[in-house]
FISEDREN-652634 format. One line per 4 residues: their letters; for each residue x, z, y of N, C-alpha, C. Coordinates in steps of 0.2 Angstrom, whole numbers. Each point is the difference from the previous one (the first is absolute). Layout:
<recs>
A) X:Z:Y:X:Z:Y:X:Z:Y; ...
</recs>
This chain:
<recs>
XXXX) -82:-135:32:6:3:-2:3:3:6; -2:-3:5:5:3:7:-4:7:2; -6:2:-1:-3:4:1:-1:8:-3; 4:-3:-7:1:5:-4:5:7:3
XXXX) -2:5:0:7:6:3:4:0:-8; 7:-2:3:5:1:-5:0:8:-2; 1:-2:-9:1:9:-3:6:2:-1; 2:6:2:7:3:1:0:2:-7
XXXX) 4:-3:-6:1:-4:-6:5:8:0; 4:3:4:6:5:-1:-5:6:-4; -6:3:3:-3:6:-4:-4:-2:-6; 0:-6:-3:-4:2:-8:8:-3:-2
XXXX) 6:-2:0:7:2:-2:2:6:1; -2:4:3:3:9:1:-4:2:-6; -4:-1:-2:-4:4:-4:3:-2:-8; 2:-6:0:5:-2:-6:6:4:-2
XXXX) 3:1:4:7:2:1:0:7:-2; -3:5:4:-2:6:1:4:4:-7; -2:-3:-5:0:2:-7:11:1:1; 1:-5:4:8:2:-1:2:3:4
XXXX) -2:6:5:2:4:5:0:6:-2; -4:2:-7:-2:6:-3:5:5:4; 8:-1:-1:3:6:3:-1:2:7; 0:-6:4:1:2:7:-9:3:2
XXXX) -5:-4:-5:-8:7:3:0:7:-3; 4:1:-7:2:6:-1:6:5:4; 3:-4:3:3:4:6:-4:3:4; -4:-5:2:-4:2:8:-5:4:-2
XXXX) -2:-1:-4:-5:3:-4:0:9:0; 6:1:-5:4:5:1:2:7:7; 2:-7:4:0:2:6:-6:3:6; -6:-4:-3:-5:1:5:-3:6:-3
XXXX) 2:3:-9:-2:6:-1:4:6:4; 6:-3:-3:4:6:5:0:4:7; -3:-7:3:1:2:8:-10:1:3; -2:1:-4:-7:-1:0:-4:11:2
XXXX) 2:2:1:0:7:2:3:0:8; 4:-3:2:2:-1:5:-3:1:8; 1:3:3:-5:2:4:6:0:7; 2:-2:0:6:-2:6:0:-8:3
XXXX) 0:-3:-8:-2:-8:4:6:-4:0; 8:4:0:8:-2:0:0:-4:-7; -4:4:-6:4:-5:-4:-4:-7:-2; 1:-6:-4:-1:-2:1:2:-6:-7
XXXX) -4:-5:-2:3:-3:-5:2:-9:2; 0:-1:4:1:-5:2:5:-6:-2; 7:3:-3:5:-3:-3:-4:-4:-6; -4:5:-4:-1:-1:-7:-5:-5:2
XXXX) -6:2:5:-4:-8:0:1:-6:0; 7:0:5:4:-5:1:3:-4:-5; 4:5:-6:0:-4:-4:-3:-2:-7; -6:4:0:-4:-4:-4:-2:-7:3
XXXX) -3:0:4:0:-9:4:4:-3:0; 5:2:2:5:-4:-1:4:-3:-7; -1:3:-4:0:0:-8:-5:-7:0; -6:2:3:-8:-7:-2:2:-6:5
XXXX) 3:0:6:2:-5:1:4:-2:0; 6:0:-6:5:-1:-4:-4:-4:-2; -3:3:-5:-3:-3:-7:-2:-8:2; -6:2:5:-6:-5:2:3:-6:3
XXXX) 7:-1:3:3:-4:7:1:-6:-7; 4:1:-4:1:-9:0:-7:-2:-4; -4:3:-3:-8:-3:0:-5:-2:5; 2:3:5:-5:0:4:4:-6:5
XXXX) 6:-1:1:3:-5:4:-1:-6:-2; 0:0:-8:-1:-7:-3:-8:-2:0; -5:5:-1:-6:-4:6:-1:0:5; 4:-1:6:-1:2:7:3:-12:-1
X) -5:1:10:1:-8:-2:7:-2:5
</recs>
C-alpha cells in the first residue's frame, strides 16, 4: 500500500461537474471564435477560461475535500 502513487481524485470529479458550467464554456467558447482571425496576438480570452474553472472548482471543492484524508 505505501508503494502505490496516490491518484489525483480532483480530474475524474472535473469531469462530473463540467455538465454545470455549460455557461461559462459557452462564453469561452464564443470568445475563442470571435478572436480566432486575430493576427496581432493583443486579444485574448483569458477572463472567460478563468471562469469556466473556476465555476468547476466550485463545483468539485466540497467533494473533493471530503475524500481528502
Amino acid at each position: 500500500m505505501a508503494d502505490e502513487e496516490p491518484v489525483d481524485q480532483k480530474k475524474y470529479l472535473e469531469e462530473g461537474y463540467k455538465s454545470q458550467c455549460v455557461k461559462q464554456l459557452r462564453s469561452y467558447e464564443a470568445c475563442v471564435k470571435r478572436i480566432r482571425g486575430d493576427e496581432s496576438g493583443h486579444k485574448h480570452c483569458t477572463g472567460q477560461y478563468f471562469d469556466y474553472w473556476s465555476c468547476i472548482d466550485k463545483c468539485v471543492a466540497p467533494t473533493l475535500f471530503s475524500k481528502l484524508k
